[in-house]
N, C-alpha and C positions, 0 to 999 in steps of 0.2 A: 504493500500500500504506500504511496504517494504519503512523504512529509510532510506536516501543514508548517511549513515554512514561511508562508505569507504574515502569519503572525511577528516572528522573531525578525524579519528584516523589518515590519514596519516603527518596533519598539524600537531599533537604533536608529532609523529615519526619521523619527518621532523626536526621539532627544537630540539628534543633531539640526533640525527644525525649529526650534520652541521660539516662540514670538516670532514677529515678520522680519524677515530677513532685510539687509539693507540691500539700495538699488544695484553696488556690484554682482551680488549674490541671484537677485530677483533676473537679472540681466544676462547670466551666464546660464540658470534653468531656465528661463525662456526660451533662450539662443538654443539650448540645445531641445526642446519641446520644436516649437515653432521649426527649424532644420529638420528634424525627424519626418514632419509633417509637409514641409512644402520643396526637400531639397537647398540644397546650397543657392544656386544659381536664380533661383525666383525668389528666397529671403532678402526682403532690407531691412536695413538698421528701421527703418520704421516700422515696420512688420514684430520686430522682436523689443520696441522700446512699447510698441501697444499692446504684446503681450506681457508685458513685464511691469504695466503701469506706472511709469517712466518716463515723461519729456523724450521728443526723441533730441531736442536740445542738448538735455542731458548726457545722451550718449557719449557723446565724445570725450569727455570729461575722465569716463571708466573706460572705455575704448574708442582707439585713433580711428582703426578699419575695423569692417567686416569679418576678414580675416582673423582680427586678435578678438571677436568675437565664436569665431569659429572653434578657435585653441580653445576659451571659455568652454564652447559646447560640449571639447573632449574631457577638459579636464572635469565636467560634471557628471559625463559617462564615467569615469575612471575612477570618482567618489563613490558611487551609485554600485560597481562594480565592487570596489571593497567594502563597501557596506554590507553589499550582500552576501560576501565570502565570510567576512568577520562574522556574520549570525550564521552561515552556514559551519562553521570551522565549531560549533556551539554543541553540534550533532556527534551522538557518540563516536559512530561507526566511520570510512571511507564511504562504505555501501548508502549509507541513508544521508550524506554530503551530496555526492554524485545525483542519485533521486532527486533531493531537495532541490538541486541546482534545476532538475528538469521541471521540477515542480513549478518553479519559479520562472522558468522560460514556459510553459504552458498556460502558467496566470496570466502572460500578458497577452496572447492567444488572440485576443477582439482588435488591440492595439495592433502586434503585428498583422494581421489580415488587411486593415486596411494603409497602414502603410512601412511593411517590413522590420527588419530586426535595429532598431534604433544608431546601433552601431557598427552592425552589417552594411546598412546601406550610406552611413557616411563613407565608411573605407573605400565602398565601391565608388561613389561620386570623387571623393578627393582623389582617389587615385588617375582618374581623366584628366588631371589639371597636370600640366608639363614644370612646375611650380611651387615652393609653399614652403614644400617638407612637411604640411600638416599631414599626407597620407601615415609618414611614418609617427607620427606620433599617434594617429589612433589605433596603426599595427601595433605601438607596445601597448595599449589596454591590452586590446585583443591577446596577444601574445603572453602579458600576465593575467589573464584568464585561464588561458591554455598550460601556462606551470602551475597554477594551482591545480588545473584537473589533473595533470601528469601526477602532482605530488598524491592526489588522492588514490590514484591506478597503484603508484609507488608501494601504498601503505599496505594496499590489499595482496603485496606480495610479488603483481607482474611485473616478469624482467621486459615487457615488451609496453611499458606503462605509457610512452611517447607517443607510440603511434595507433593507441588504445585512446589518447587523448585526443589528437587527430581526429578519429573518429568520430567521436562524441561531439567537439566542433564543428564538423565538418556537416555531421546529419544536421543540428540544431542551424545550421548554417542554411544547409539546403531544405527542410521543411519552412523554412522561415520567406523563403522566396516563393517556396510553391505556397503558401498562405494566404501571403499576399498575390500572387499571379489570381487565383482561382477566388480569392475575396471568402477562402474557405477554414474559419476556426475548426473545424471538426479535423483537420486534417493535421493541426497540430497536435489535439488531443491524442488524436492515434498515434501517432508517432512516438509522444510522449510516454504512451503506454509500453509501447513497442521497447524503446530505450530502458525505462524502467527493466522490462523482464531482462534483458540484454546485459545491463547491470549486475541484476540477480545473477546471471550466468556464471560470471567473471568471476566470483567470488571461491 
């Protein structure tokens, strides 16, 4: 059975939240909300100063460009990211870590349907730009995502725990596209199921 994991990430999301956040803070979750939602290339700083109710005036004051907007959106995946691993790291086992994490890629299930893995599809967008170097910086989230799953394969004993991680990104990677392609949550769910037992296997 599936870890109710959605609890313990919201209790540390909760205390690192508490009263309203100031306009840098309100303007980096935006940025990365609002980007998740309309793309790099269609965002403006006034697009993410209205959803961050914010002067778009204001802006520039916490950021020059777009782009140092952009970095904002990563670095608030990469909070988000260890937030979720710190409550997951909470779970006894590797085996109910692993689950949980599916668990919690399942929850968002409606979110990605309609539009993809939040950080999946920045990487794919930055990475078209000839530019930036932001591509590599959302590869190292990504990438410290991926040594934490390796570290949990690790625990469970497999010498092949790398590319057992691989794996596990790589599905949640591509269920996450076909989601959103087909505009179909169900299809995450199965998957998630699927994963799950796959897990169990391993052990």
């Amino acid at each position: 059975m599936r870890q109710p994991v959605a609890g313990i990430v919201s209790q540390v999301t909760d205390s690192e939240s508490e009263g309203r956040p100031g306009k840098r803070d309100r303007l980096a979750a935006a940025a990365a909300r609002v980007l998740h939602e309309q793309g790099v290339e269609k965002t403006t700083l006034a697009d993410i100063a209205k959803a961050a109710d914010v002067p778009v005036g204001n802006v520039y004051y916490y950021y020059k460009t777009k782009d140092q907007l952009v970095g904002a959106a990563i670095a608030t995946h990469e909070r988000n990211m260890r937030a979720l691993v710190s409550a997951l790291d909470r779970l006894p086992t590797p085996q109910e870590r692993l689950k949980a994490l599916v668990g919690a890629w399942v929850d968002q299930r409606d979110l990605t349907s309609r539009y993809g893995c939040p950080t999946g599809t920045l990487a794919s967008e930055l990475d078209k730009r000839a530019e930036g170097g932001l591509d590599r910086d959302v590869a190292e989230v990504m990438g410290r995502l991926l040594d934490w799953i390796e570290r949990q394969f690790t625990a469970m004993g497999r010498a092949d725990a790398r590319e057992l991680a691989v794996a596990l990104l790589a599905a949640y990677q591509g269920i996450s596209l076909l989601t959103n392609t087909f505009r179909d949550p169900g299809l995450m769910s199965a998957e998630g199921r699927r994963l799950e037992r796959w897990i169990d296997s391993l052990g």
